[in-house]
C-alpha positions in Angstrom: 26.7 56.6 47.3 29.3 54.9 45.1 29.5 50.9 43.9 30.7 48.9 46.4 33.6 46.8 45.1 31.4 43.7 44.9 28.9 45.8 42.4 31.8 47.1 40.6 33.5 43.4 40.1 29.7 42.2 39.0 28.9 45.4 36.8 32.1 45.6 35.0 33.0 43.8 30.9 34.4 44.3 28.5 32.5 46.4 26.6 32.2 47.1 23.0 30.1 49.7 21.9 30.5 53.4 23.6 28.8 56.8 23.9 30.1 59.4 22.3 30.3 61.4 25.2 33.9 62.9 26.3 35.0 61.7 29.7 36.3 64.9 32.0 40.2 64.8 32.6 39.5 65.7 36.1 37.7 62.0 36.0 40.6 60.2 34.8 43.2 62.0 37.2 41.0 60.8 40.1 40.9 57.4 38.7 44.2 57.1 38.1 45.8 58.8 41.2 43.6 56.5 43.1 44.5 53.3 41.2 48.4 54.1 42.3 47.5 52.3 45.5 47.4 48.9 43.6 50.2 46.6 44.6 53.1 45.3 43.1 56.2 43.3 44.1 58.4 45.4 45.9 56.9 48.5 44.9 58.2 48.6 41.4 54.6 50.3 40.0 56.0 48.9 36.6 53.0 50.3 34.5 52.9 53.8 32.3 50.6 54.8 29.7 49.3 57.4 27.5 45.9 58.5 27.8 44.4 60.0 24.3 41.5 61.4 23.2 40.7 63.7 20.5 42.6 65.1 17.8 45.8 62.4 18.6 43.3 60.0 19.1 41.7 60.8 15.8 45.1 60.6 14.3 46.2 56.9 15.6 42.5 55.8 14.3 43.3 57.3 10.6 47.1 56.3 11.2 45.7 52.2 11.9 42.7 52.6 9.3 45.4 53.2 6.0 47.2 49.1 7.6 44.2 47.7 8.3 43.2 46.5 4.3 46.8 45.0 4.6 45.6 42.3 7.0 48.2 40.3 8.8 50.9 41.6 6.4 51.0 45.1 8.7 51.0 43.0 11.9 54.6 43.2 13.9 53.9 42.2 17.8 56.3 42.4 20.3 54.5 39.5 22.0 51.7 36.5 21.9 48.8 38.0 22.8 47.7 33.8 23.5 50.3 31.1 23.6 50.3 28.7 20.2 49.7 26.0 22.8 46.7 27.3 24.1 44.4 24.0 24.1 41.1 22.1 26.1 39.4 24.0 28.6 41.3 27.6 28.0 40.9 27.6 24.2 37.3 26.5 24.7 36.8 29.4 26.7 38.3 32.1 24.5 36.2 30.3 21.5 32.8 30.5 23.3 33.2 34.4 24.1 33.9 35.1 21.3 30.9 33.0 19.4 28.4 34.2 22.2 29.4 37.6 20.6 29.2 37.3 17.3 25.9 35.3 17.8 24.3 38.9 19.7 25.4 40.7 16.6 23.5 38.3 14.4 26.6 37.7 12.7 27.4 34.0 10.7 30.1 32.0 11.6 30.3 32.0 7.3 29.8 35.8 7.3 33.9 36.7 6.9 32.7 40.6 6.2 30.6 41.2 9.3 33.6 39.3 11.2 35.8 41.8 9.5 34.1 44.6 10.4 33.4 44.2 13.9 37.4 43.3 13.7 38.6 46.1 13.0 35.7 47.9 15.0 38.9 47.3 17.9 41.0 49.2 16.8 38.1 52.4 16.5 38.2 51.7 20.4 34.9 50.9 19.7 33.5 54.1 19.8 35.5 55.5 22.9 35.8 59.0 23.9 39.6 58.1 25.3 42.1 55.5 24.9 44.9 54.4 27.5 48.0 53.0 25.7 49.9 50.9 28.3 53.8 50.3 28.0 56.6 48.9 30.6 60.8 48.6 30.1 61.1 45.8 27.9 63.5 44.2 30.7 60.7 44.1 32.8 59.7 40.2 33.4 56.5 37.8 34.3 55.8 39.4 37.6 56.0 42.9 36.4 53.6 42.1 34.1 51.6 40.4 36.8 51.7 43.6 38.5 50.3 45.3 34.9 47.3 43.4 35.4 46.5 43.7 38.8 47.0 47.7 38.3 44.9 47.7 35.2 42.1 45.9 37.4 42.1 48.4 39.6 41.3 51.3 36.9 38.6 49.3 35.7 37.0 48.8 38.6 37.5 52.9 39.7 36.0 53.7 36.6 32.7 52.0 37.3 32.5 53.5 40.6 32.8 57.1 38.8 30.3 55.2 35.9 32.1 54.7 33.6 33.1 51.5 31.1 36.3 50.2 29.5 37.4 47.6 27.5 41.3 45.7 27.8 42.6 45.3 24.8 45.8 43.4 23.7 44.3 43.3 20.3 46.3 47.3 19.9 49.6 45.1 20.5 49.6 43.9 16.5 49.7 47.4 15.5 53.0 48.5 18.1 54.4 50.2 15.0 52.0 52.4 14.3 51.0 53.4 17.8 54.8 54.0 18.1 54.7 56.8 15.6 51.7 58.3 16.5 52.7 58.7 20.3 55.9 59.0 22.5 56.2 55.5 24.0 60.1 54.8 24.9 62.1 52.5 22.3 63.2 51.0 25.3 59.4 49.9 26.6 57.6 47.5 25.3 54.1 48.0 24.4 51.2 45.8 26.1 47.8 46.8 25.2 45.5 49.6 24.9 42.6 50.5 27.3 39.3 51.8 25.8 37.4 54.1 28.3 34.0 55.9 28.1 30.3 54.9 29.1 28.5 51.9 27.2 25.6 52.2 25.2 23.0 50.0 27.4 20.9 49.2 24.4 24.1 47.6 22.2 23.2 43.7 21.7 27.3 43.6 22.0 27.2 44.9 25.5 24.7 42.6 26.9 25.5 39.0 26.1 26.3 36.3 28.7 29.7 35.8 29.6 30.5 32.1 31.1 32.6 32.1 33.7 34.3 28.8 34.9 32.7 27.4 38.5 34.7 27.8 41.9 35.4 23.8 41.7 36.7 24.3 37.8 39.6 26.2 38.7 40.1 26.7 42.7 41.0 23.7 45.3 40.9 24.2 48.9 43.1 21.9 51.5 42.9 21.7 55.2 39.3 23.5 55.5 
């Protein structure tokens, strides 16, 4: 008997260290045929992607590895990943995840190398088997992009019902060149993030940590109850 969505919502993060093991393509095409049944406005069903694994996977790796030493120089997004206003409670969040994780990896706030390394550990997929590469029409506009998300959820979720792990991320957005040349992506779309996919390793310190989540009275009012 599969998750139930509740398990899957619990069981799912965003994880960071993957098996080696290749995930079946007949796997994938279930996920993703079911995952058409998320909603979006009017039916639009903005998303499209790319899903890679092995020898063009390799490729974009080796094609990412030869910018990587050239640090923010080789960056050339087509968006903010965060806003440059992000402040209080939001910023605090996005700062403790990501000390909560360096702090299971035993890495220093003053170690810049281990920061560096687990860094560019993103854009190895972290060890996945396969990699979604997500893109949309450029003219496509805030709700669109609402819908991205809610279809992206739904993957995830599938993919723990067949066991499976992934790992969202918009870090891949800094490197749109490259992944432009190393896959078929439309001129005219605009790329949004990658999708790591495989099964975590339980024993990984990375894939373990806490993650705070903000309480029900934080973030949700109710009226007329």
């Amino acid at each position: 008997m599969g998750l139930t969505v509740s398990e899957a919502v619990a069981s799912r993060r965003s994880v960071r260290d993957f098996l080696p093991d290749p995930v079946p393509l007949a796997v994938l095409e279930r996920v993703l045929e079911k995952a058409q049944r998320a909603p979006s406005g009017g039916n639009v069903q903005p998303w499209n992607a790319r899903v890679l694994t092995g020898e063009p996977l390799a490729r974009l790796f080796a094609g990412i590895a030869e910018v990587l030493p050239q640090g923010r120089a080789a960056h050339a997004p087509e968006y903010p990943v965060y806003p440059p206003e992000l402040d209080g409670v939001y910023e605090a969040r996005r700062f403790g995840v990501g000390e909560a994780m360096y702090e299971a990896l035993g890495v220093t706030r003053d170690d810049k190398r281990g920061r560096l390394a687990q860094y560019f550990n993103n854009f190895r997929g972290f060890g996945a088997p396969v990699l979604m590469l997500v893109h949309t029409p450029r003219y496509m506009g805030a709700p669109q992009w609402a819908d991205i998300g809610m279809w992206l959820q739904t993957v995830m979720l599938l993919l723990r019902e067949e066991g499976l792990d992934s790992c969202a991320q918009e870090s891949w957005a800094a490197f749109q060149q490259q992944v432009r040349s190393h896959t078929a992506i439309p001129d005219d779309h605009i790329f949004y993030c990658g999708l790591a996919i495989g099964k975590r390793d339980p024993q990984a310190a990375i894939n373990t940590f806490q993650v705070s989540r903000a309480p029900l009275d934080e973030v949700i009012a109710f009226e007329g109850f």
